[in-house]
N, C-alpha and C positions, 0 to 999 in steps of 0.2 A: 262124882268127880267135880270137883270145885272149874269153874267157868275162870279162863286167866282173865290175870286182869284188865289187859289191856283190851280184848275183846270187850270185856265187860265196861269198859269206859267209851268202847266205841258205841257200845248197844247205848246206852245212856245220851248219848251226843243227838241221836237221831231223835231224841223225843226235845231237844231244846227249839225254840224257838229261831223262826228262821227268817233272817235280814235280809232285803233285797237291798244292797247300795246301787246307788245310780247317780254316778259323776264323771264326766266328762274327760278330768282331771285324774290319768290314771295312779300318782303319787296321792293322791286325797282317797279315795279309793283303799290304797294299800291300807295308810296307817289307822283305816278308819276298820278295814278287815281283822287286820292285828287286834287291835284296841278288844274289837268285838268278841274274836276268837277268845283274848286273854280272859270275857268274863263267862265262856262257855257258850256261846251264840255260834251257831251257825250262817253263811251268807252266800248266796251268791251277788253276781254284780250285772250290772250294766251302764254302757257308755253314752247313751243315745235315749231318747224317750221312746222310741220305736219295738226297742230291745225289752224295756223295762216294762210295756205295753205286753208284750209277747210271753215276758216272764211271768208277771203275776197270771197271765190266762193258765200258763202251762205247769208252773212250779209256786203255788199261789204262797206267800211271807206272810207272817203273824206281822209285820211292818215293816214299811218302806221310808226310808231315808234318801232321800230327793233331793238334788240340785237345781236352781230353778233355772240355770242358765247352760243350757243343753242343746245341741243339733234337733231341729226341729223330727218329732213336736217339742214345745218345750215343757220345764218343769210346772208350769201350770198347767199347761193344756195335758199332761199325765194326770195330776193331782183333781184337775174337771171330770177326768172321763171314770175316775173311780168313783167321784160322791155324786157324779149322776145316772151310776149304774151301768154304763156303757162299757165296762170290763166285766168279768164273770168272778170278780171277786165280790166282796163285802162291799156295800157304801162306808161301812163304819170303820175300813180296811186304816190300819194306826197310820200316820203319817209325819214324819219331822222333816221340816225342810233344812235345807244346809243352801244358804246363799253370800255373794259379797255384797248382796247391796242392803245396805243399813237402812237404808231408808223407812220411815212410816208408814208412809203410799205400799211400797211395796211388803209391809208387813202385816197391813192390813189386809191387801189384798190375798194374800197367802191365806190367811186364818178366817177370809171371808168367803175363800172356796171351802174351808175346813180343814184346813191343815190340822196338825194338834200342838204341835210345835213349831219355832221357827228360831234358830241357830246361824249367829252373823259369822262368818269366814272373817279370818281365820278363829280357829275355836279349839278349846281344847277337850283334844279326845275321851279323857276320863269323865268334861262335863258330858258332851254326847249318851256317854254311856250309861250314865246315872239320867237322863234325860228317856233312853230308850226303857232303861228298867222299869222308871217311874210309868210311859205312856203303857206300857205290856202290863201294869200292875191290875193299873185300874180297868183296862180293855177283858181282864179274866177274873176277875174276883166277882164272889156272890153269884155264881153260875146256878144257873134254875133258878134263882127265886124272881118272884112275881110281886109286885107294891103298887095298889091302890089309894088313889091318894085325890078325895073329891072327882071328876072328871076326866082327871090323868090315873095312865094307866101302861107299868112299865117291867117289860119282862129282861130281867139281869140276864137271863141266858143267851137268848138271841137277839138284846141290845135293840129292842122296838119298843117303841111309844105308840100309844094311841089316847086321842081326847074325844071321851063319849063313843069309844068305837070306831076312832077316822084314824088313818095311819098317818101318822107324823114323822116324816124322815131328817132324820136329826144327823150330824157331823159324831166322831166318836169324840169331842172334847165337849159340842154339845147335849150328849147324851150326860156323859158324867156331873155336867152342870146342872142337868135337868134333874139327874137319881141325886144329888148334894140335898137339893132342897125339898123334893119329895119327902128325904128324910128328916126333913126338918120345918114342915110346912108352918107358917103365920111365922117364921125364928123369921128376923129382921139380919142383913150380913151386911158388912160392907165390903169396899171392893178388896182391902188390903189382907182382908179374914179368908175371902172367897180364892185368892192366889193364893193364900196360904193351904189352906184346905183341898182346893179342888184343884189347881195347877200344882201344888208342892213345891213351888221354885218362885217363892216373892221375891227374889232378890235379882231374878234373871229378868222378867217381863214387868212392862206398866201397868198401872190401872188403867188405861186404855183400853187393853186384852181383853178386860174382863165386861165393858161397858161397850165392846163389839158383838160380843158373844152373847150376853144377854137380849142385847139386839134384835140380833141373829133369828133367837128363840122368839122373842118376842112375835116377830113378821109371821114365825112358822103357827105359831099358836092363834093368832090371829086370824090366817088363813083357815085355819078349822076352825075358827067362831070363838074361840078363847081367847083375846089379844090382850084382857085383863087379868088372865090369871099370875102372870110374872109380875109385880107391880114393883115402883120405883117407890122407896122414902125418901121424901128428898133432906138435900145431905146428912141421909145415913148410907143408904145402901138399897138391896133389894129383898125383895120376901115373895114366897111362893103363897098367894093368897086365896085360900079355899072356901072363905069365908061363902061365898054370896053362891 
């Protein structure tokens, strides 16, 4: 006997992907649940960083959509305690912020805790969405495989680096920067190739973005005795360089 359908569409619902929002602002909230729902996402929520602390330990989200401006703690001090392992989730747990303040300072800061995103209020829903698609895409694709590459050494499945053996704990937007160029080691990119490829959204972020983030990598790489493998061409771009 055929399964109805409707059952059938709920049994399918529970293997989608599941959103924690967390905004303060219980109308941003809704339309962001809706929006979500409409593209087959599941969510729960939270109003407080307290709550949103509470939730990822107990009901853990394939990714968190954050407000930075929350009843303490606030959205950073959430977004800290994930990338330095002080929740029981992933470090590399997906992360988009949703904030008003436009600022640079604070955009930076955001993507220098590891955010993976960062979205200026007021925003529109559909971009969000195509924004969360995009970060879910690359956070599950190429699952199990494993790529050696000179020194670096990086397992698709459980989203870790190691150089010569040392564990390097990378951001999830760092990692995807890290596995771009892997793929493509000595290839020279510049910044507006590297948004295009590896954020999918040149049109949304600076080259800024990308010239934080290499950064980023660069300190962690350096920290385990590689600080030369990321190398800068100057004005071209950068290249992951295996040579030496």
């Amino acid at each position: 006997m055929a399964e109805p359908t409707s059952l059938a569409r709920s049994r399918e619902h529970l293997h989608q992907p599941l959103v924690l929002i967390v905004d303060d602002d219980e109308g941003i909230r809704t339309v962001v649940r809706w929006q979500l729902h409409e593209e087959g996402y599941r969510t729960v929520e939270a109003a407080d960083g307290r709550a949103a602390l509470d939730t990822i330990a107990t009901n853990p989200p394939a990714l968190v959509v954050l407000d930075l401006t929350l009843p303490p703690p606030g959205g950073l001090d959430v977004l800290k305690a994930v990338r330095t392992g002080a929740t029981s989730a992933p470090r590399s747990l997906p992360v988009i912020i949703l904030s008003g303040r436009s600022g640079e300072t604070d955009r930076i800061v955001g993507l220098d805790l590891g955010a993976d995103d960062y979205l200026v209020k007021p925003f529109s829903p559909g971009e969000l969405v195509a924004r969360v698609r995009s970060v879910l895409r690359r956070a599950t694709t190429d699952l199990g495989e494993r790529r050696t590459v000179g020194p670096l050494r990086i397992d698709l499945g459980t989203r870790e680096v190691w150089l010569d053996g040392v564990a390097v704990a990378l951001t999830a937007r760092e990692f995807d920067l890290v596995t771009f160029f892997a793929g493509h080691p000595r290839q020279v990119f510049s910044r507006h190739q590297l948004l295009e490829r590896v954020w999918q959204s040149p049109d949304w972020l600076g080259e800024a973005t990308v010239t934080e983030h290499v950064h980023r990598v660069r300190r962690k790489f350096d920290a385990a005795g590689h600080g030369n493998l990321l190398r800068t061409v100057r004005g071209v771009g950068y290249q992951l360089d295996v040579s030496s």
